[in-house]
PyMOL Python script that loads the backbone (N, CA, C, O; Angstrom):
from pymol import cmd

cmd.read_pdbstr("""\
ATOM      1  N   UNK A   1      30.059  -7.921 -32.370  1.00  0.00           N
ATOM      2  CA  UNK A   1      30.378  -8.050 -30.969  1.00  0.00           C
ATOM      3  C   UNK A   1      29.084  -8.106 -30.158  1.00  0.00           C
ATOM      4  O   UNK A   1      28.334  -7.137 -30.276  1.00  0.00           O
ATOM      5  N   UNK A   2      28.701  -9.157 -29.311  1.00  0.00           N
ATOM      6  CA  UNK A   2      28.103  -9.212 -28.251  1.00  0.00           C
ATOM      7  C   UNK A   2      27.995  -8.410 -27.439  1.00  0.00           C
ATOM      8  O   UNK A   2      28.981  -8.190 -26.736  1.00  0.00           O
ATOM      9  N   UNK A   3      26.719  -7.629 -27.205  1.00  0.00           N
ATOM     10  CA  UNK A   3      26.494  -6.529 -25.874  1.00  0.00           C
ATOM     11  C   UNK A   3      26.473  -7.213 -24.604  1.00  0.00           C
ATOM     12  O   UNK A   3      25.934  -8.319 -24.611  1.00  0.00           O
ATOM     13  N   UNK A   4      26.915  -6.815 -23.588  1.00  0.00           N
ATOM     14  CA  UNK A   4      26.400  -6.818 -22.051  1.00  0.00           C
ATOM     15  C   UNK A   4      25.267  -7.288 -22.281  1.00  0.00           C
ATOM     16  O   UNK A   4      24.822  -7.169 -23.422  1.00  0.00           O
ATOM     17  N   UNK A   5      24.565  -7.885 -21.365  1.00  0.00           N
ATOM     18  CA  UNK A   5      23.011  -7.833 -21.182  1.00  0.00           C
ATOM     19  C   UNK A   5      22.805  -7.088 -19.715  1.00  0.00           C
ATOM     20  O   UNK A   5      23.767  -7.033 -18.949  1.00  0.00           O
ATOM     21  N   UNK A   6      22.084  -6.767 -19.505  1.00  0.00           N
ATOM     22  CA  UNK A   6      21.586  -6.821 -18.048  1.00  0.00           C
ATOM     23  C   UNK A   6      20.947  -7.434 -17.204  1.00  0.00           C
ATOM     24  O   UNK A   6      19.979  -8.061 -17.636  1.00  0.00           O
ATOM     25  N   UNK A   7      21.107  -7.469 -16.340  1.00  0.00           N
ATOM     26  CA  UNK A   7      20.285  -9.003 -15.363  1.00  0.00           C
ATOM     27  C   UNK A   7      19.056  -8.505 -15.202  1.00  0.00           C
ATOM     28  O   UNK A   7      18.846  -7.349 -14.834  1.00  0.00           O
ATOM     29  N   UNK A   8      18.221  -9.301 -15.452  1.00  0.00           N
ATOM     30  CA  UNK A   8      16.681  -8.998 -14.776  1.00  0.00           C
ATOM     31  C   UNK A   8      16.448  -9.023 -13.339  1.00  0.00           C
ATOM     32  O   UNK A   8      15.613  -8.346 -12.739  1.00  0.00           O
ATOM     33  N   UNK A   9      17.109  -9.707 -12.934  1.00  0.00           N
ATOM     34  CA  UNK A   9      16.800  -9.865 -11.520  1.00  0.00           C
ATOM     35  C   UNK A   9      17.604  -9.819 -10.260  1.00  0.00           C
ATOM     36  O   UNK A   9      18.800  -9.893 -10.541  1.00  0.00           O
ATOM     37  N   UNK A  10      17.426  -9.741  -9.202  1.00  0.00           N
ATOM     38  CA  UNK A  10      18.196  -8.770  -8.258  1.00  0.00           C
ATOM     39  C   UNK A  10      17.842  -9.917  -6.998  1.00  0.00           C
ATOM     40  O   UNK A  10      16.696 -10.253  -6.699  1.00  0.00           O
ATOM     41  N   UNK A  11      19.214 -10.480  -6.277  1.00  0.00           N
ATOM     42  CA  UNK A  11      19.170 -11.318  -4.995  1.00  0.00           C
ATOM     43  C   UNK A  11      18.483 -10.746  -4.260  1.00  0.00           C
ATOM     44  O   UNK A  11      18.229  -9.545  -4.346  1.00  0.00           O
ATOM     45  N   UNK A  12      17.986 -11.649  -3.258  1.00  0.00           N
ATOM     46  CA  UNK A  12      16.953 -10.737  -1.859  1.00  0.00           C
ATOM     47  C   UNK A  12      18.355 -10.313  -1.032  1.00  0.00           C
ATOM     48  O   UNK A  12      18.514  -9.200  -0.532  1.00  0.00           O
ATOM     49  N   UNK A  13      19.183 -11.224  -0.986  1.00  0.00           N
ATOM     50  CA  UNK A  13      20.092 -10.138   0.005  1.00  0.00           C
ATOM     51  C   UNK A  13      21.258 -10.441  -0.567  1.00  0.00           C
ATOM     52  O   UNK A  13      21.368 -11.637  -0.840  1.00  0.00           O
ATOM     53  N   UNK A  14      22.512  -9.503  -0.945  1.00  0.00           N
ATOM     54  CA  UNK A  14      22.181  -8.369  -0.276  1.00  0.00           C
ATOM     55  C   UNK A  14      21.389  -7.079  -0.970  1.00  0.00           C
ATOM     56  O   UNK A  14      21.234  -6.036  -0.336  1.00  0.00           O
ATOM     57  N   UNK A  15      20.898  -7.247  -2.344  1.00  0.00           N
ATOM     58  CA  UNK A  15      20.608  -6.303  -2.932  1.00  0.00           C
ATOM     59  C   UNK A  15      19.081  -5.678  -2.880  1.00  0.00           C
ATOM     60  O   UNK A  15      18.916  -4.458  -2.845  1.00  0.00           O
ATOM     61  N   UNK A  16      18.181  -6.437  -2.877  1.00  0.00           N
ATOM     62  CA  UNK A  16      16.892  -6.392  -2.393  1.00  0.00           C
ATOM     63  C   UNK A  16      16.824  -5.465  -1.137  1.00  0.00           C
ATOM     64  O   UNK A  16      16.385  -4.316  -1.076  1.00  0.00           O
ATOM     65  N   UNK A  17      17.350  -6.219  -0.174  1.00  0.00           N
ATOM     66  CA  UNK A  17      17.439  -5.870   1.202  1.00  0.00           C
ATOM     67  C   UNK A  17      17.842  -4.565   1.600  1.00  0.00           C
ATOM     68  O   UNK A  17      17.286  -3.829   2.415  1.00  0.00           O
ATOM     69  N   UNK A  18      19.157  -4.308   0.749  1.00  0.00           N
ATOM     70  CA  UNK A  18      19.922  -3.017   0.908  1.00  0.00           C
ATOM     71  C   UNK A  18      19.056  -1.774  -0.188  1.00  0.00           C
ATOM     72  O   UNK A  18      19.304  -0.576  -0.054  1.00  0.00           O
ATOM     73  N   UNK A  19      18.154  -2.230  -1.128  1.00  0.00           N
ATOM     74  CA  UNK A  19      17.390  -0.692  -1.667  1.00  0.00           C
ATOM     75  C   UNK A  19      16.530  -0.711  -1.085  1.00  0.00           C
ATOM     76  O   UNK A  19      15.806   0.248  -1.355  1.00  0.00           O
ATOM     77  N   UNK A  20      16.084  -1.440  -0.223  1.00  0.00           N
ATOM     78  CA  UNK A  20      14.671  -0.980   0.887  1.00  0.00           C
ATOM     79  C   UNK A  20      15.127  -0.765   1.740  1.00  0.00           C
ATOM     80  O   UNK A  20      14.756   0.354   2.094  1.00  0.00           O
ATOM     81  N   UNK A  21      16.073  -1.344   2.679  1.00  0.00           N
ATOM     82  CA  UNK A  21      16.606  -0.724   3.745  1.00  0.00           C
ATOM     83  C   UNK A  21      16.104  -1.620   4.647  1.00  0.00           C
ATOM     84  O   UNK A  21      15.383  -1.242   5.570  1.00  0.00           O
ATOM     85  N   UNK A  22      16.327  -2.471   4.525  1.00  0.00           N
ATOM     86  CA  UNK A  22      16.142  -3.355   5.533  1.00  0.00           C
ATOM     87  C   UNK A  22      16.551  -4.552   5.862  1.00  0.00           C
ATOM     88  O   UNK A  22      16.602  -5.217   4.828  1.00  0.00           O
ATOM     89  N   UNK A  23      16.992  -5.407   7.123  1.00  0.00           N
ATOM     90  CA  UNK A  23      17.346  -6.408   7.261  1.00  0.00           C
ATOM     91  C   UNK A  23      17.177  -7.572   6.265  1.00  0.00           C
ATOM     92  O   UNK A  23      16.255  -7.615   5.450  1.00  0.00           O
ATOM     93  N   UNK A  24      18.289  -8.668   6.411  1.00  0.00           N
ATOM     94  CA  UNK A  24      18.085  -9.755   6.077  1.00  0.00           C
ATOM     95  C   UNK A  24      16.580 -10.681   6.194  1.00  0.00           C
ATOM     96  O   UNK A  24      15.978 -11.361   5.362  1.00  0.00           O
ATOM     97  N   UNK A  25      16.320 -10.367   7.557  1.00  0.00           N
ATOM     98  CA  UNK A  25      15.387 -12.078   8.080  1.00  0.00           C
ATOM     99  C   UNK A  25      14.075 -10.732   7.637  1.00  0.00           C
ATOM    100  O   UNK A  25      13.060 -11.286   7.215  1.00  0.00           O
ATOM    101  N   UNK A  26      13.959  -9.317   7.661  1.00  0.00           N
ATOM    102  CA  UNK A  26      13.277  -8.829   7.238  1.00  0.00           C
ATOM    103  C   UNK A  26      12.633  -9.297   5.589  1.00  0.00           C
ATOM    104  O   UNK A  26      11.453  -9.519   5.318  1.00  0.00           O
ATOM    105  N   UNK A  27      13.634  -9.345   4.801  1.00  0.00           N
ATOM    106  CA  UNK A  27      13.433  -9.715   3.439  1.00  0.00           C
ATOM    107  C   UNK A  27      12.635 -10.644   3.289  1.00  0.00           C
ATOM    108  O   UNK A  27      11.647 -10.736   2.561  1.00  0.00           O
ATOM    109  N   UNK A  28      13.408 -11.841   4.509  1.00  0.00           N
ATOM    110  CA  UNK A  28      12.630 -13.065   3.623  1.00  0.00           C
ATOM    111  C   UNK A  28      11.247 -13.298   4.655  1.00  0.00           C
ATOM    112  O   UNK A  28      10.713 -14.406   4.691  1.00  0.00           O
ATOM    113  N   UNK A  29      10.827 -12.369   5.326  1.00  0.00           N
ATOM    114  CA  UNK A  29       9.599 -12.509   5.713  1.00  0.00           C
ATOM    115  C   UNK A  29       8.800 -12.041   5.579  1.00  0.00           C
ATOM    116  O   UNK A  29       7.724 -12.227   6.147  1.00  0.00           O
ATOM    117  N   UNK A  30       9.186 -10.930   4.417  1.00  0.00           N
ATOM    118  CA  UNK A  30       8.328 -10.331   3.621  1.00  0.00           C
ATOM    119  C   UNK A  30       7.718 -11.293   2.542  1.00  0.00           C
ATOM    120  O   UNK A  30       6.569 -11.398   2.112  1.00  0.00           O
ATOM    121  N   UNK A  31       8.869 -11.954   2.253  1.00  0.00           N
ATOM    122  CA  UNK A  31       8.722 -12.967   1.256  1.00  0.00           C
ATOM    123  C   UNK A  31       7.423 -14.321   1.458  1.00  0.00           C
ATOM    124  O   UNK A  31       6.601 -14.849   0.710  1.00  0.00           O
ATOM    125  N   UNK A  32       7.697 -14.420   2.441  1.00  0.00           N
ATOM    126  CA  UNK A  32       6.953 -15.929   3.132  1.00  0.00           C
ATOM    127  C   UNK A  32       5.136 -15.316   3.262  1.00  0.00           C
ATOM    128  O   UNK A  32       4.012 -15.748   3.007  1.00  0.00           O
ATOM    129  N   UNK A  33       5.761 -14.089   3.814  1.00  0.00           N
ATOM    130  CA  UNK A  33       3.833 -13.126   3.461  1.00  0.00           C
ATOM    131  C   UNK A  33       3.590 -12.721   2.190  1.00  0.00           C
ATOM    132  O   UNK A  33       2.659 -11.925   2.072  1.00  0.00           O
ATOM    133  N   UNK A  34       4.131 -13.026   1.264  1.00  0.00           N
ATOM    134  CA  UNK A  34       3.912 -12.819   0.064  1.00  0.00           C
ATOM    135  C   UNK A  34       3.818 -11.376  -0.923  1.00  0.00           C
ATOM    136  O   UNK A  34       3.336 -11.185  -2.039  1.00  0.00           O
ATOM    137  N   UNK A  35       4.718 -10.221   0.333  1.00  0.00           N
ATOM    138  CA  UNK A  35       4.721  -9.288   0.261  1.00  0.00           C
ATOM    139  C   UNK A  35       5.843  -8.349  -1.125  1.00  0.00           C
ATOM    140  O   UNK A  35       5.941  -7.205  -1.568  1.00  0.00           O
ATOM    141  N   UNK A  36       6.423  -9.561  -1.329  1.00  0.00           N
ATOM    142  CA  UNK A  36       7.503  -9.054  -2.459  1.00  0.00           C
ATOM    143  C   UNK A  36       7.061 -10.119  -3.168  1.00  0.00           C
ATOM    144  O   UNK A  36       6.516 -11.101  -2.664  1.00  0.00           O
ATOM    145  N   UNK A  37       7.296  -9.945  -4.420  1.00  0.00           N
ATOM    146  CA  UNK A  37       7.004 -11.327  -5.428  1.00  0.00           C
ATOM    147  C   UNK A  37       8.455 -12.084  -5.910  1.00  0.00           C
ATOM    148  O   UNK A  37       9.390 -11.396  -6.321  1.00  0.00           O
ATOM    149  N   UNK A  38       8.513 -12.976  -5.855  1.00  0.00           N
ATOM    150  CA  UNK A  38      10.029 -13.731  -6.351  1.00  0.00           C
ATOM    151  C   UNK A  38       9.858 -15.171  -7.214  1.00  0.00           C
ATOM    152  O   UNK A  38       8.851 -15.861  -7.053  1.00  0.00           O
ATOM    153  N   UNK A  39      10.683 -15.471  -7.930  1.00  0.00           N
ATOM    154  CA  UNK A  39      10.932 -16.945  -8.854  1.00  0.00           C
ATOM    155  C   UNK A  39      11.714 -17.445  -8.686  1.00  0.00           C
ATOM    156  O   UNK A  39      12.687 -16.796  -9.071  1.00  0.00           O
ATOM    157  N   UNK A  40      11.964 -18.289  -8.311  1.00  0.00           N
ATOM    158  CA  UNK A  40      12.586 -19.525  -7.947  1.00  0.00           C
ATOM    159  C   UNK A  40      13.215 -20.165  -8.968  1.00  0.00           C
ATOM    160  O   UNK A  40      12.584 -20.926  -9.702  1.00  0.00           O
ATOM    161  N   UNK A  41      14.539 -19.927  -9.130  1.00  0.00           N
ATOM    162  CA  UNK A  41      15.444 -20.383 -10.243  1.00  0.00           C
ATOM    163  C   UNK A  41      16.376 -21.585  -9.638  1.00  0.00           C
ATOM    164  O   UNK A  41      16.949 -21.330  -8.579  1.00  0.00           O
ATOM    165  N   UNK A  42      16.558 -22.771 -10.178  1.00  0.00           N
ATOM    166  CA  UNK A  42      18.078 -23.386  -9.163  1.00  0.00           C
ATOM    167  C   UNK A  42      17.960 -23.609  -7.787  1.00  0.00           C
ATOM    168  O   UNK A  42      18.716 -24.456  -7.311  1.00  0.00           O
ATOM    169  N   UNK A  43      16.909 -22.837  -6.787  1.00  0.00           N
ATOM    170  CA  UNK A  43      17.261 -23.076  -5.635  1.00  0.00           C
ATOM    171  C   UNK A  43      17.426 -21.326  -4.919  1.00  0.00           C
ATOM    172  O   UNK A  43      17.679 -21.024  -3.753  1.00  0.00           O
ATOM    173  N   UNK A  44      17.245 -20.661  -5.785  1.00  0.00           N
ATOM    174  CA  UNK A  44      17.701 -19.490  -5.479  1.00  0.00           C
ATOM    175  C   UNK A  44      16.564 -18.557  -5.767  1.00  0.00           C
ATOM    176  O   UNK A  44      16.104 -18.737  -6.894  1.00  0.00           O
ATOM    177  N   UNK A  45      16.104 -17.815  -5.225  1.00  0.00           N
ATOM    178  CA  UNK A  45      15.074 -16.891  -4.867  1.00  0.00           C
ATOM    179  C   UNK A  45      15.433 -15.240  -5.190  1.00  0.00           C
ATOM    180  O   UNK A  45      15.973 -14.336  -4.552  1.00  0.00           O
ATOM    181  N   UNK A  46      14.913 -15.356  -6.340  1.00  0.00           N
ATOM    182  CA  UNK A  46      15.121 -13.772  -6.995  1.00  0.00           C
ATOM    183  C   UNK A  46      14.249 -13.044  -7.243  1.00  0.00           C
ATOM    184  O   UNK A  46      13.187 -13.587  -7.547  1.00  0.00           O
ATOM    185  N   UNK A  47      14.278 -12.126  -7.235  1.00  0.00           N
ATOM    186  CA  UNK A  47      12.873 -10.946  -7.120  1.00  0.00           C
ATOM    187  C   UNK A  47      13.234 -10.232  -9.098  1.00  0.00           C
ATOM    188  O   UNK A  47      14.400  -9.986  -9.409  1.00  0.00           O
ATOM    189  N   UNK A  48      12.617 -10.118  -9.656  1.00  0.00           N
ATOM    190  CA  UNK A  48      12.229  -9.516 -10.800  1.00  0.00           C
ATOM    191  C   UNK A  48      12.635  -7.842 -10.651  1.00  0.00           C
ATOM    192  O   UNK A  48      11.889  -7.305  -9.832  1.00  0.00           O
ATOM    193  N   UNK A  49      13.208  -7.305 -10.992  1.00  0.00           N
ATOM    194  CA  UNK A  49      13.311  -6.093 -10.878  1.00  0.00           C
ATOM    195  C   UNK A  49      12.365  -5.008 -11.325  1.00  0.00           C
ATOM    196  O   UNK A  49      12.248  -3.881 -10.842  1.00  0.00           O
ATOM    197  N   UNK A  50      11.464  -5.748 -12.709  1.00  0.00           N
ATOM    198  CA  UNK A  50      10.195  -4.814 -13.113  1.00  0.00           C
ATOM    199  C   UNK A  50       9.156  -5.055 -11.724  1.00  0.00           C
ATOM    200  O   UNK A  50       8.479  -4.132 -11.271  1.00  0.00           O
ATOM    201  N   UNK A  51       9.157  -6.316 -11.195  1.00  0.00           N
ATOM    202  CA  UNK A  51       7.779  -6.763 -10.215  1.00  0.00           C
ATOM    203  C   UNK A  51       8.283  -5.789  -8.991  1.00  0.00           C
ATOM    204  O   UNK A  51       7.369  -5.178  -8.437  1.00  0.00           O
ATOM    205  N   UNK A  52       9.675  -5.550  -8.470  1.00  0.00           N
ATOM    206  CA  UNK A  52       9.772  -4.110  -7.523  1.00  0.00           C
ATOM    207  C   UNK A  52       9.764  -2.814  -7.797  1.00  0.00           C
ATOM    208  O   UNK A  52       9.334  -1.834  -7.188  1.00  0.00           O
ATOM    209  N   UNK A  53      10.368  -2.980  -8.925  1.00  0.00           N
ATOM    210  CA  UNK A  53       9.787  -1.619  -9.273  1.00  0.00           C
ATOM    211  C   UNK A  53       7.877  -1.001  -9.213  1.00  0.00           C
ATOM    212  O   UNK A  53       7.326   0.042  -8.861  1.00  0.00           O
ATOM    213  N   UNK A  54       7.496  -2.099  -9.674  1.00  0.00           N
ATOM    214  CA  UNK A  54       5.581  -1.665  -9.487  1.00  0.00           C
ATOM    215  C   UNK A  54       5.348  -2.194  -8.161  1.00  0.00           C
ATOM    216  O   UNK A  54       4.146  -2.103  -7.911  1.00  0.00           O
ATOM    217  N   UNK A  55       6.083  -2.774  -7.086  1.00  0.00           N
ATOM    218  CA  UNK A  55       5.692  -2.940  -5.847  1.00  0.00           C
ATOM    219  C   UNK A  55       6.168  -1.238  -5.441  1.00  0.00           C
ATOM    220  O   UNK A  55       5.280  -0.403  -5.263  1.00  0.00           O
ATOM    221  N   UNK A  56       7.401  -0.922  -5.343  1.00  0.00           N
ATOM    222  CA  UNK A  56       7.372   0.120  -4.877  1.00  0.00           C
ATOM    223  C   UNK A  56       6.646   1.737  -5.707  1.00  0.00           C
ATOM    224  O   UNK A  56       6.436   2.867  -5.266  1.00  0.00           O
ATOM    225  N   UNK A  57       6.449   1.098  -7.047  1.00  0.00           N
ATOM    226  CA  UNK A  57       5.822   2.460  -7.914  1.00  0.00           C
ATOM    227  C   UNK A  57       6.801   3.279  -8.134  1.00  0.00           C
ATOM    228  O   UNK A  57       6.721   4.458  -7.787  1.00  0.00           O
ATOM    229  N   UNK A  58       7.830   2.797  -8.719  1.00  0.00           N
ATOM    230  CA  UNK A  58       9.020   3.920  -9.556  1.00  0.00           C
ATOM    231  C   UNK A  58       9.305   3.327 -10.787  1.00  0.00           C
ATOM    232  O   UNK A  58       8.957   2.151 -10.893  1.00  0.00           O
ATOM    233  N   UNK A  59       9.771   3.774 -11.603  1.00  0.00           N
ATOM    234  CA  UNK A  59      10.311   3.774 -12.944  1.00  0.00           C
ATOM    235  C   UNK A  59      11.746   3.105 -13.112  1.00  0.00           C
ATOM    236  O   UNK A  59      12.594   3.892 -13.534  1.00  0.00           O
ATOM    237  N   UNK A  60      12.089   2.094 -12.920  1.00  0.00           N
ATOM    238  CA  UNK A  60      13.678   1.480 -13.179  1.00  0.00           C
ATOM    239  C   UNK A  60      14.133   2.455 -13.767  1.00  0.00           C
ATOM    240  O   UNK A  60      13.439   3.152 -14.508  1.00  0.00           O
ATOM    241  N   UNK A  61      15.918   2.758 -13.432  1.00  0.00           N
ATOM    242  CA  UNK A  61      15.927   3.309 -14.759  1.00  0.00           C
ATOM    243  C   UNK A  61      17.408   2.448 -15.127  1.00  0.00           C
ATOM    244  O   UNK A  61      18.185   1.985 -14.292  1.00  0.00           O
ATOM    245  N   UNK A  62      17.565   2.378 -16.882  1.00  0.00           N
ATOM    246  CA  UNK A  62      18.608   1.736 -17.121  1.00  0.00           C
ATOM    247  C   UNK A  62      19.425   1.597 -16.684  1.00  0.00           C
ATOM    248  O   UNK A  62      19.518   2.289 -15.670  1.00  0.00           O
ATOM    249  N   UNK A  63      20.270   0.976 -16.882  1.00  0.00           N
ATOM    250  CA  UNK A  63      21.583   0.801 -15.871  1.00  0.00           C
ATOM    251  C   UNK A  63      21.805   0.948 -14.761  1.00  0.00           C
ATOM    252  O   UNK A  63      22.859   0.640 -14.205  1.00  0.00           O
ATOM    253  N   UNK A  64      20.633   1.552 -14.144  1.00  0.00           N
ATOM    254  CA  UNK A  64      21.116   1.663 -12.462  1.00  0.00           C
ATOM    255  C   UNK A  64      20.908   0.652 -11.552  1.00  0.00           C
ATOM    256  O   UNK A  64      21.513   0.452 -10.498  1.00  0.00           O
ATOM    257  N   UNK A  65      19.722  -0.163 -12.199  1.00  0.00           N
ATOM    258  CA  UNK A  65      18.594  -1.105 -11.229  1.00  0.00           C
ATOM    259  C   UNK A  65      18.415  -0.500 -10.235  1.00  0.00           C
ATOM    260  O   UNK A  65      19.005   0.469  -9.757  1.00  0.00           O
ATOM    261  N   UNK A  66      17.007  -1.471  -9.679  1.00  0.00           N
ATOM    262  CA  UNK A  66      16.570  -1.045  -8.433  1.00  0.00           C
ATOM    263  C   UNK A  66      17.429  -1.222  -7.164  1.00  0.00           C
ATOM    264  O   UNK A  66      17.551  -0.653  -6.079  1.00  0.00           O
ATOM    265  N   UNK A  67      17.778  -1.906  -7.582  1.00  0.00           N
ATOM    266  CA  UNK A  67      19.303  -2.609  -6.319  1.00  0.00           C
ATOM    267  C   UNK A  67      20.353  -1.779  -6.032  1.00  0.00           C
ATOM    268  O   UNK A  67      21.370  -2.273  -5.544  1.00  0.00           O
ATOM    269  N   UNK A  68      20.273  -0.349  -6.295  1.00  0.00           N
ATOM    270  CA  UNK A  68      21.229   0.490  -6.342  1.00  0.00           C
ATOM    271  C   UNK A  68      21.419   1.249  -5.539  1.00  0.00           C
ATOM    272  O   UNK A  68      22.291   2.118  -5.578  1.00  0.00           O
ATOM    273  N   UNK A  69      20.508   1.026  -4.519  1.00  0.00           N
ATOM    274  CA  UNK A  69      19.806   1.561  -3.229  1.00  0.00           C
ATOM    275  C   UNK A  69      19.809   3.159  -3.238  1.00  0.00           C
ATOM    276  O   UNK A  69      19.666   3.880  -2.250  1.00  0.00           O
ATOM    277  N   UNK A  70      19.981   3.517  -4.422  1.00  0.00           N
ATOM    278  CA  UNK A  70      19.319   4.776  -4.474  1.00  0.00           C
ATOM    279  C   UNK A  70      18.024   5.305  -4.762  1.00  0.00           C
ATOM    280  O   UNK A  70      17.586   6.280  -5.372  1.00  0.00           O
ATOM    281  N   UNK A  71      17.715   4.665  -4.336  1.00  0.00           N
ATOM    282  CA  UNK A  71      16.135   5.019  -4.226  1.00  0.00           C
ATOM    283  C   UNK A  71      15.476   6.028  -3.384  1.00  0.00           C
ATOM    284  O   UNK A  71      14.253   6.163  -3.427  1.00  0.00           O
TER     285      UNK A  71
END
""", "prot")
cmd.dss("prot")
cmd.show_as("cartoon", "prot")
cmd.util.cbc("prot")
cmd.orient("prot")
């Protein structure tokens, strides 16, 4: 049987947005200053969940992601 995987990567909004705590047009102008790092898949702009985790300096932890806005 096939495991789950987990996603590597986490939308700028709403999930990005909502574990920092901050607006939408906030996100992506963090983005445009080059202040969050993201890859460009399809058209779609996703942030790496290891690259926020060492932007903000915490430890992911399994299953929760950073997007869990418990941070």
């Amino acid at each position: 049987m096939k495991q789950p995987t987990e996603c590597m990567t986490l939308r700028l909004w709403p999930e990005v947005a909502r574990a920092l705590g901050v607006s939408r047009s906030t996100i992506y102008k963090a983005v445009k200053r080059g202040e969050i790092p993201v890859v460009k898949i399809g058209g779609r702009l996703l942030v790496p969940k290891a690259a926020l985790a060492r932007l903000l300096m915490v430890e992911p932890q399994p299953g929760s992601g950073v997007g869990d806005a418990r941070l």
